[in-house]
Biotite code that builds the C-alpha atoms (Angstrom):
import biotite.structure as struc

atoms = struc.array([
    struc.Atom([41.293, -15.010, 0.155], chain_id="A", res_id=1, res_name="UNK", atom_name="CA", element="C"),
    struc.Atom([37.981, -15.306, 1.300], chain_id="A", res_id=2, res_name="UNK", atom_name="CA", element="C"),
    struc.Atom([34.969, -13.518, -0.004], chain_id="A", res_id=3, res_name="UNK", atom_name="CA", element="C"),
    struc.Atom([30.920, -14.129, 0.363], chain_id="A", res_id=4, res_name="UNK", atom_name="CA", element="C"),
    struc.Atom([28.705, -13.748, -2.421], chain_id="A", res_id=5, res_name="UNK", atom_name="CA", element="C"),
    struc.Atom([25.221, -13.638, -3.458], chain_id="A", res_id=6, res_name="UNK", atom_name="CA", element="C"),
    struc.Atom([24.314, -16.154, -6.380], chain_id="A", res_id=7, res_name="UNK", atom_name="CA", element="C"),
    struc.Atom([21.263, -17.473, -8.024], chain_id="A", res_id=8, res_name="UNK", atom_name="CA", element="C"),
    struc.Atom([20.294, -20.974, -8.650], chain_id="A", res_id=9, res_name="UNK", atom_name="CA", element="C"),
    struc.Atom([18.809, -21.720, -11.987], chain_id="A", res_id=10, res_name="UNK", atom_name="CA", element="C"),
    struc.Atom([18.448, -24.703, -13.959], chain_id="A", res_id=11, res_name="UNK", atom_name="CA", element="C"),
    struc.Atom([21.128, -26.455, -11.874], chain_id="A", res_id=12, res_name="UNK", atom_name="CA", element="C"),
    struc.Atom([23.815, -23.507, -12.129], chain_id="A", res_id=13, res_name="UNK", atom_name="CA", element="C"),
    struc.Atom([24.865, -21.285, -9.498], chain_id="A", res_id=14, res_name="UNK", atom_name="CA", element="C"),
    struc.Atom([25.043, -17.849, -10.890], chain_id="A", res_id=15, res_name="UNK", atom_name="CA", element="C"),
    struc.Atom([26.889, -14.977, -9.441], chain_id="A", res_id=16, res_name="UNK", atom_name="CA", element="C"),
    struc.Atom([24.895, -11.734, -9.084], chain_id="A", res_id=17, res_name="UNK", atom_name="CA", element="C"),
    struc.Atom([28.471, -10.133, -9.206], chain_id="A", res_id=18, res_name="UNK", atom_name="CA", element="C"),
    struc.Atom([31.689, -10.600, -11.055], chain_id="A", res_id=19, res_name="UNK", atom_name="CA", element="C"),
    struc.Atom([33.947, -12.816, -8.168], chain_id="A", res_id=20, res_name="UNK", atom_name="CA", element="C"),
    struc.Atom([37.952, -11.576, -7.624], chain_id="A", res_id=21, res_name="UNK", atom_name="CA", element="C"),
    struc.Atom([39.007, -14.740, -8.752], chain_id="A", res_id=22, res_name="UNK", atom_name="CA", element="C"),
    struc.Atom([41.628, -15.718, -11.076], chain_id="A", res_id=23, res_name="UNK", atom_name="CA", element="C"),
    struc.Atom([40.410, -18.062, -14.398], chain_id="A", res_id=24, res_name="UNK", atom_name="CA", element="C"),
    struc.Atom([40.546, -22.223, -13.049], chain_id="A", res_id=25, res_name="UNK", atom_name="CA", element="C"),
    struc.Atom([40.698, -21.403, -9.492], chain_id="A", res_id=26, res_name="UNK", atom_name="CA", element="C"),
    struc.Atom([39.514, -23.816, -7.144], chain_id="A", res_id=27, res_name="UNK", atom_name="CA", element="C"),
    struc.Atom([36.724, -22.846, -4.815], chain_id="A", res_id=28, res_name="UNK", atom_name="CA", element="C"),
    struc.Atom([34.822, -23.969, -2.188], chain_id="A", res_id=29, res_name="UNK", atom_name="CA", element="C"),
    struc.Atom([31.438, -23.390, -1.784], chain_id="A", res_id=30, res_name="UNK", atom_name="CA", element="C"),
    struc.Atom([29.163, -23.234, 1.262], chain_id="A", res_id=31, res_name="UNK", atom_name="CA", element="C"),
    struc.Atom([25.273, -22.839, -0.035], chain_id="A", res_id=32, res_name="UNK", atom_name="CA", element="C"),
    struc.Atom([23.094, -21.088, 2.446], chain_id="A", res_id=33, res_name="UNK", atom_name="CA", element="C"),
    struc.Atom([19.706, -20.252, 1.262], chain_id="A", res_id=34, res_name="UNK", atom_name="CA", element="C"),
    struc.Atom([18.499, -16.266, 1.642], chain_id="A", res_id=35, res_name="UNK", atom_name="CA", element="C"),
    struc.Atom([15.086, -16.392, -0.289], chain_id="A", res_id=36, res_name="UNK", atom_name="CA", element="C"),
    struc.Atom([12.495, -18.821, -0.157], chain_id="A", res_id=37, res_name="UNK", atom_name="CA", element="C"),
    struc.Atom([11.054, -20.530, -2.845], chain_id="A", res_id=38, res_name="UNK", atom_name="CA", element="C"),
    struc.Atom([8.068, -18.391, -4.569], chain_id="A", res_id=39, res_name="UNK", atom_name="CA", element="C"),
    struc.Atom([5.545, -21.576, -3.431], chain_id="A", res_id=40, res_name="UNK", atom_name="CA", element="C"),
    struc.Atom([6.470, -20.449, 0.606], chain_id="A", res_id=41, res_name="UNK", atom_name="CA", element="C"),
    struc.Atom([6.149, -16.662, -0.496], chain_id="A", res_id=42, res_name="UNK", atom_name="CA", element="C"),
    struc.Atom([2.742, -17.649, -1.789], chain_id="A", res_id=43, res_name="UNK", atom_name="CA", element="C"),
    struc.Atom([1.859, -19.916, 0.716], chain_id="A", res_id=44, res_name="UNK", atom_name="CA", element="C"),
    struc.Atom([2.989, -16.611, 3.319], chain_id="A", res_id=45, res_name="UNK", atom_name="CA", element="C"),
    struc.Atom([0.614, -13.845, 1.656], chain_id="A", res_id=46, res_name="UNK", atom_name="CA", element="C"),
    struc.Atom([-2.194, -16.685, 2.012], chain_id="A", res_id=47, res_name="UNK", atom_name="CA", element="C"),
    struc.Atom([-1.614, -16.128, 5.530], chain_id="A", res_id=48, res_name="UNK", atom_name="CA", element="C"),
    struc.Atom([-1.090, -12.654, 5.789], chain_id="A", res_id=49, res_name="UNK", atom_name="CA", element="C"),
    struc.Atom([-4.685, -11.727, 3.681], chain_id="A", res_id=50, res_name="UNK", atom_name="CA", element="C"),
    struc.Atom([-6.258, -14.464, 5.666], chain_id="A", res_id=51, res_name="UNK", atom_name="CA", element="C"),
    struc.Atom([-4.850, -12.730, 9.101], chain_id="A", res_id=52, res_name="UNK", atom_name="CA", element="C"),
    struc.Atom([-5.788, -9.244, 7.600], chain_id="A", res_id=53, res_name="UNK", atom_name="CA", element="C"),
    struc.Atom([-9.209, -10.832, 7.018], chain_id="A", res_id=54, res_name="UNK", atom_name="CA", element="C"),
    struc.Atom([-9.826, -11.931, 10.388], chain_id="A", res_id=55, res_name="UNK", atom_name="CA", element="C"),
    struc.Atom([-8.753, -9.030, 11.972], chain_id="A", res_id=56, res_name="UNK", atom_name="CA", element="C"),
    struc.Atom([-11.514, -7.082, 10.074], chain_id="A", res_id=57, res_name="UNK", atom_name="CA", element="C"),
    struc.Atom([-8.445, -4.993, 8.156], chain_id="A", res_id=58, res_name="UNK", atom_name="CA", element="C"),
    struc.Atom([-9.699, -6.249, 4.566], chain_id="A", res_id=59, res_name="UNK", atom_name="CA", element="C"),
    struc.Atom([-12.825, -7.206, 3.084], chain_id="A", res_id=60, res_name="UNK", atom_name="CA", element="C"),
    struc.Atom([-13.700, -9.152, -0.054], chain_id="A", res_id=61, res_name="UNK", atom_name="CA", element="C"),
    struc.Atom([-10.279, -10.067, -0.933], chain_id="A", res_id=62, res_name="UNK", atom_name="CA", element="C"),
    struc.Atom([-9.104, -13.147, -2.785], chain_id="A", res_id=63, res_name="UNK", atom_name="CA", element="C"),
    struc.Atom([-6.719, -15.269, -0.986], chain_id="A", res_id=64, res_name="UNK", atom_name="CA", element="C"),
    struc.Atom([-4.913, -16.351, -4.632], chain_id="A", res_id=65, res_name="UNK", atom_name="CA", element="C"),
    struc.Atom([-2.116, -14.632, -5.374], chain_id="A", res_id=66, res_name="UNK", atom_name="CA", element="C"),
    struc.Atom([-2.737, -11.998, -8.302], chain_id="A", res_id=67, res_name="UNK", atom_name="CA", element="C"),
    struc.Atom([-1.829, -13.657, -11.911], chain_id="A", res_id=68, res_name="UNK", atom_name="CA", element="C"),
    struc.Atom([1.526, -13.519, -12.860], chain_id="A", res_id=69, res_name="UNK", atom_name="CA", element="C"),
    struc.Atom([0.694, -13.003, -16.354], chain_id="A", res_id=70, res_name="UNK", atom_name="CA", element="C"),
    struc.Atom([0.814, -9.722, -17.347], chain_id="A", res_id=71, res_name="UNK", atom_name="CA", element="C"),
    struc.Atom([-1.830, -8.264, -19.324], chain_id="A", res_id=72, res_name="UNK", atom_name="CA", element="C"),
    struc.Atom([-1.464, -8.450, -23.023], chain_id="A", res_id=73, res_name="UNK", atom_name="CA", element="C"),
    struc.Atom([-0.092, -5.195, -25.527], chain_id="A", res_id=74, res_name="UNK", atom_name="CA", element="C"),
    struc.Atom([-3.250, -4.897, -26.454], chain_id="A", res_id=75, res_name="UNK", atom_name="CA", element="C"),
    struc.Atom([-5.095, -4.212, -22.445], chain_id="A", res_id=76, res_name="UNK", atom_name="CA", element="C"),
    struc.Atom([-1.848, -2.070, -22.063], chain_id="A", res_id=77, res_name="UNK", atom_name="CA", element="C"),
    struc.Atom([-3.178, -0.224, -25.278], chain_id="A", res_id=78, res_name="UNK", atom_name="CA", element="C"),
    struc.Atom([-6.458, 0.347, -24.359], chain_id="A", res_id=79, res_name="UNK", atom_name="CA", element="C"),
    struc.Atom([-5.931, 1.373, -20.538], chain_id="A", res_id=80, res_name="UNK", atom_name="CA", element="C"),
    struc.Atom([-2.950, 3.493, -21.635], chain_id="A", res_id=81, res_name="UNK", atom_name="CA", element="C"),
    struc.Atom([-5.402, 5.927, -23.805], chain_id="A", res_id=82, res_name="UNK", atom_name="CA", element="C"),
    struc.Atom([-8.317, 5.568, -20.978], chain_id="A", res_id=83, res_name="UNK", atom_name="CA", element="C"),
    struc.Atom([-5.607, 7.058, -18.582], chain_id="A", res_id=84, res_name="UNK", atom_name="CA", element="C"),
    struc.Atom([-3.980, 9.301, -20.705], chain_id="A", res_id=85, res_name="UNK", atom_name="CA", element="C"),
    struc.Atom([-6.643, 11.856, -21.306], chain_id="A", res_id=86, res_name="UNK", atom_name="CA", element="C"),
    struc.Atom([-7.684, 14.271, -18.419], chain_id="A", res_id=87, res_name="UNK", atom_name="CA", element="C"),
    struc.Atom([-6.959, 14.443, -15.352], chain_id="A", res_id=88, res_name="UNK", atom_name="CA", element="C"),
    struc.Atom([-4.097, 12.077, -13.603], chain_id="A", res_id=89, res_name="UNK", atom_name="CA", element="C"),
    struc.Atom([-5.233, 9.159, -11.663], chain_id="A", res_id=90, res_name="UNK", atom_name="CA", element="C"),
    struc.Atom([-4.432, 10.298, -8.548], chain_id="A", res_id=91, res_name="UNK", atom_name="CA", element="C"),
    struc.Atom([-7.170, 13.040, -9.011], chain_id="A", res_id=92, res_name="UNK", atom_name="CA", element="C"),
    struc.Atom([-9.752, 10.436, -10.303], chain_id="A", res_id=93, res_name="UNK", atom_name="CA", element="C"),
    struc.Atom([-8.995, 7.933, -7.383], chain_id="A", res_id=94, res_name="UNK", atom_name="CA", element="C"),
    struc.Atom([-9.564, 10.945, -4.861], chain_id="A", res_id=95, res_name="UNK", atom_name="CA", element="C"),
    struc.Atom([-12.724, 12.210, -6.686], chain_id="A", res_id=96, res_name="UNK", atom_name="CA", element="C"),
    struc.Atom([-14.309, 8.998, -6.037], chain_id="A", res_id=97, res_name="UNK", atom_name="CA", element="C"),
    struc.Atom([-13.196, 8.700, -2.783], chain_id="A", res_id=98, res_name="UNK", atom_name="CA", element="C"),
    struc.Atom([-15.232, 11.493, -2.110], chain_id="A", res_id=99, res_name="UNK", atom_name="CA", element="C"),
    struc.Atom([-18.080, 10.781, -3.828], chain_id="A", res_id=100, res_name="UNK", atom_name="CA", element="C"),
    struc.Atom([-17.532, 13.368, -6.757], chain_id="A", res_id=101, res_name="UNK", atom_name="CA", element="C"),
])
C-alpha cells in the first residue's frame, strides 16, 4: 500500500498531521519533499513584497520588519478589550474617521 502524507518536522521528528493506515512496527519508506518554507524565507518574501508595494506607490510609511511575534500581554488585551467594548463597534469607528466624523 502506498499512501502520501503531510508531516511536520520538529526537533528532529517527523510528525504526522494525520493518523497513517499502518499496522504497529511496519516498515516504511520515506521520501521527504519540502511544501513550506522556512519562516526566515517567508520573512525574507514580505520584505520584498512591502518593499515592491512601496515602490509602486501602493503603501506609504510602512516598516519593512515583520510585525512582532509576541503577542501583547493579558494586561494590553485588558485594557483594549474595555476601550472596544463600549459604544459603537469598530467597524463604525474606523468608518467615522474615514470620513472625517
Amino acid at each position: 500500500m502506498s499512501q502520501t502524507i503531510t508531516a511536520i518536522y520538529a526537533n528532529g521528528v517527523l510528525r504526522p498531521v494525520t493518523p497513517l493506515d499502518l499496522p504497529e512496527q511496519a516498515q516504511v519508506e520515506i521520501e521527504v519533499k519540502q511544501v513550506t518554507e522556512p519562516e526566515i524565507d517567508r520573512v525574507n518574501e514580505r520584505r520584498r513584497v512591502i518593499q515592491a508595494l512601496a515602490d509602486a506607490g501602493v503603501i506609504i510609511n510602512l516598516p519593512l520588519e515583520p510585525f512582532p511575534p509576541s503577542p501583547i500581554s493579558s494586561e494590553e488585551r485588558e485594557r483594549l478589550a474595555k476601550v472596544l467594548s463600549v459604544g459603537k463597534p469598530l467597524s463604525e469607528i474606523i468608518i467615522e474617521e474615514r470620513e472625517g466624523r
